[in-house]
PLY file of the C-alpha trace (Angstrom):
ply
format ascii 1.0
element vertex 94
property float x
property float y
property float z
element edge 93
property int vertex1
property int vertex2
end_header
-9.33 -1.66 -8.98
-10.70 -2.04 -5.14
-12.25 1.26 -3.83
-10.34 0.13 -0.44
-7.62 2.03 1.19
-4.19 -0.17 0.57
-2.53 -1.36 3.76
0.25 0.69 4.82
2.94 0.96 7.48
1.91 2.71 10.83
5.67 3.77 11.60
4.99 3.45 15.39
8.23 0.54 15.38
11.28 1.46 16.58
14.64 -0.68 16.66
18.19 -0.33 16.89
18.20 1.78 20.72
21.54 4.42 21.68
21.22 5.24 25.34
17.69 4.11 25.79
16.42 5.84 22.57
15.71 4.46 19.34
17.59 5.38 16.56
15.95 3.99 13.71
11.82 3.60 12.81
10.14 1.93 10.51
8.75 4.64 8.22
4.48 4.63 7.48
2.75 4.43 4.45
5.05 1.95 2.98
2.57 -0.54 1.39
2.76 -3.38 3.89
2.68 -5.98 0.90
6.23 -4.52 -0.08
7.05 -3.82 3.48
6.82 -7.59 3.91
8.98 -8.32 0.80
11.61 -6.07 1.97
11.76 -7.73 5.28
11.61 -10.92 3.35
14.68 -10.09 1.40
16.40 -8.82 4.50
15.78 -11.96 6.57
17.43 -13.88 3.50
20.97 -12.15 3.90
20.84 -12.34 7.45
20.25 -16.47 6.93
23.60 -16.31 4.65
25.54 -14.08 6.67
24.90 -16.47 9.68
26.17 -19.43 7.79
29.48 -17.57 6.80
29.47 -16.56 10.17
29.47 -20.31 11.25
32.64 -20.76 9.02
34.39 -17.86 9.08
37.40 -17.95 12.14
38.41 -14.82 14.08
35.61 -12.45 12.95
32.37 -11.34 14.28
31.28 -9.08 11.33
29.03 -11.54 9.51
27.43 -11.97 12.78
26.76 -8.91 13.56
26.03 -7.76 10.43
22.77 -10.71 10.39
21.95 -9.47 14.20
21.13 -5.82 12.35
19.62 -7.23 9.59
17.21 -9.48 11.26
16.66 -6.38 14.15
15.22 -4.53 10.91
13.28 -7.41 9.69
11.95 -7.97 12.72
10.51 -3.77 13.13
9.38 -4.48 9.80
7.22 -7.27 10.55
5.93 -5.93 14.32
5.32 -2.89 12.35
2.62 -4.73 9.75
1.30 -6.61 12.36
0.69 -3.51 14.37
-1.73 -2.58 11.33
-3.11 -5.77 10.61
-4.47 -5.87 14.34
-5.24 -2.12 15.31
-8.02 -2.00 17.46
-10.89 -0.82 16.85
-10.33 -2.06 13.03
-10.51 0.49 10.49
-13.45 1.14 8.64
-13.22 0.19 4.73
-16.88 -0.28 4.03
-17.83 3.34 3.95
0 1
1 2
2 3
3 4
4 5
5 6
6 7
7 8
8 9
9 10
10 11
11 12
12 13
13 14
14 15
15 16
16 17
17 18
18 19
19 20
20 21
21 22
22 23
23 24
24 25
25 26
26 27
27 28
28 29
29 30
30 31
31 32
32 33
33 34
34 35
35 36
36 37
37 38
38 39
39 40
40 41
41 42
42 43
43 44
44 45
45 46
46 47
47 48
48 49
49 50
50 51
51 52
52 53
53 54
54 55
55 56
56 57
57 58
58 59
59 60
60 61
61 62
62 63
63 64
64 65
65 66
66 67
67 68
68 69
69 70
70 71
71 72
72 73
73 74
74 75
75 76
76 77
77 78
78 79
79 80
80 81
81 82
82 83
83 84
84 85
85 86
86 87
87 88
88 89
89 90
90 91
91 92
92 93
């Protein structure tokens, strides 16, 4: 087991905005490794939903539905990178 400090979410990422305030945040000290995997698996429904949406006549919902989805994955991943590039860099070695 490695005496370093796992990787975790900042929570400084905001997405899905209501009158020019964000309604949802990505929550910290999610492990980014799972972090990733969960925006991993929510990039993979929005790819579905888009291709029903490319089908599907007289309906928006599968469209929208991958637009909120990928809005997610997207916080998700700014998020991690937001940790994995924090300046100054964090110390581990002490």
């Amino acid at each position: 087991m490695s005496d370093k400090p796992e990787l975790t979410t900042i929570g400084l990422t905001p997405f899905h905005y209501c009158s020019n305030q964000p309604l949802f945040r990505v929550n910290s000290g999610v492990p980014v490794g799972k972090a990733l995997a969960q925006a991993s698996d929510l990039l993979y429904l929005a790819k579905l939903l888009t291709v029903d949406a490319a089908y599907a006549k007289d309906t928006d919902r599968h469209a929208w539905a991958a637009h909120y989805l990928t809005a997610m994955s997207k916080a998700v991943v700014d998020d991690v990178h937001k940790v994995l590039t924090r300046w100054p860099p964090v110390n581990t070695d002490a």
